[in-house]
C-alpha positions, 0 to 999 in steps of 0.5 A: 591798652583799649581793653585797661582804659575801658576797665578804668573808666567802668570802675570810676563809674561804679561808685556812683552806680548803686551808691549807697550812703547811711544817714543817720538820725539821732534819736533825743535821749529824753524820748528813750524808753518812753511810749509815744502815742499817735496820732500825730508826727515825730521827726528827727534831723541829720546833716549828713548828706548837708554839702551834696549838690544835686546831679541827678545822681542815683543813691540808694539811702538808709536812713538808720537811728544812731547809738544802735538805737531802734524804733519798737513801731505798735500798728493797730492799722498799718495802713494808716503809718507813713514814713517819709524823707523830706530833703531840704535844699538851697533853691529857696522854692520848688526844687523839683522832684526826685525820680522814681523811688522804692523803699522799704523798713529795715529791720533790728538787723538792717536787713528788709523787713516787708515788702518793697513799695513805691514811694510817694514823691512831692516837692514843696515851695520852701525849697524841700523835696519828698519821698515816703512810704505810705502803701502799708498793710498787714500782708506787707508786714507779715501780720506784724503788729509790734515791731522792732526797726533799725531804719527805712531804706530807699533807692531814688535818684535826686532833681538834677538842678545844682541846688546843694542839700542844707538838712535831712528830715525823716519823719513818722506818722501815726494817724491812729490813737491806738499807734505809737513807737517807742525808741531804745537799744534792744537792751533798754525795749522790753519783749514786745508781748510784755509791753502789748499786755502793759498797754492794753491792760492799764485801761483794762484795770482802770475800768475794772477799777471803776465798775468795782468801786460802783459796786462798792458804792451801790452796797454801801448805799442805804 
């Protein structure tokens, strides 16, 4: 009898063990198929985890783009890529902060996709609390330069202080110009090398262009 009570208890605390939860970010169709250059922050919003209150509770995120939407990432310089949660709450100022946390990109298939890193972690006065992902490099990355992503993934364990969840935020950073991500279904994405030799040789053309036509205009000169 001990043994069956013991095993009952062991499975309700399982759900709340490695709980996993999708929150998906839903992606404005206008910003499809359109590449959008760096520096600078592109964020997205989700109400899914809107109504939990915060236990302490360990949980293991994917953060994913809905409508099997991906994220096409161009880094020139991984090292200057973030990638960050930011988790409205309730309290109304500092909300504190969320326990030790790692997190890693997913790749087109939902599987990891580099190497796992530990996340940075902030709490803010507007009542937010923070994780991101910022420790990206080359090696990490495998040597990517153009990458298609399905989501970020992070295990963390929330402040433990009743305060209940009223938004999401995921955010991507580029502080490079040469950065950027393009959003769309793997059918809508070109192949990435295609879209590599468009990016880099419409400046090439243009300058091209231009030394023609001083060329031009130096022959013509009298």
């Amino acid at each position: 009898m001990w043994r069956s009570i013991l095993l009952l208890g062991i499975l309700i605390a399982l759900p709340a063990i490695g709980r996993c939860d999708t929150v998906e970010f839903t992606v404005n169709p206008a910003s499809t198929g359109t590449f959008i250059q760096g520096p600078g922050n592109i964020d997205l919003f989700s109400s899914a985890l809107n109504g939990t209150v915060l236990a302490g509770q360990s949980i293991s995120l994917d953060l994913l783009f809905s409508n099997d939407v991906l994220a096409r990432l161009f880094l020139s310089d991984p090292s200057s890529f973030g990638a960050e949660l930011s988790i409205h709450t309730s309290a109304g100022t500092f909300p504190g902060f969320s326990g030790p946390t790692t997190g890693y990109l997913l790749d087109s298939n939902g599987s990891q996709f580099g190497g796992t890193q530990d996340a940075g972690r902030a709490e803010g006065q507007d009542g937010t609390f923070d994780m991101g992902l910022v420790s990206f490099t080359s090696g990490k990355l495998a040597g990517a330069q153009t990458m298609d992503i399905s989501g970020v993934h992070f295990d963390t364990s929330f402040p433990n202080n009743g305060f209940v969840i009223t938004d999401a935020q995921f955010r991507f950073t580029f502080n490079s110009a040469d950065d950027g991500v393009e959003f769309g279904t793997a059918k809508q994405l070109p192949e990435p090398s295609s879209l590599w030799l468009i990016l880099i040789g419409t400046p090439m053309i243009a300058a091209v262009v231009r030394r023609s036509r001083r060329k031009m205009l130096a022959v013509n000169l009298p």
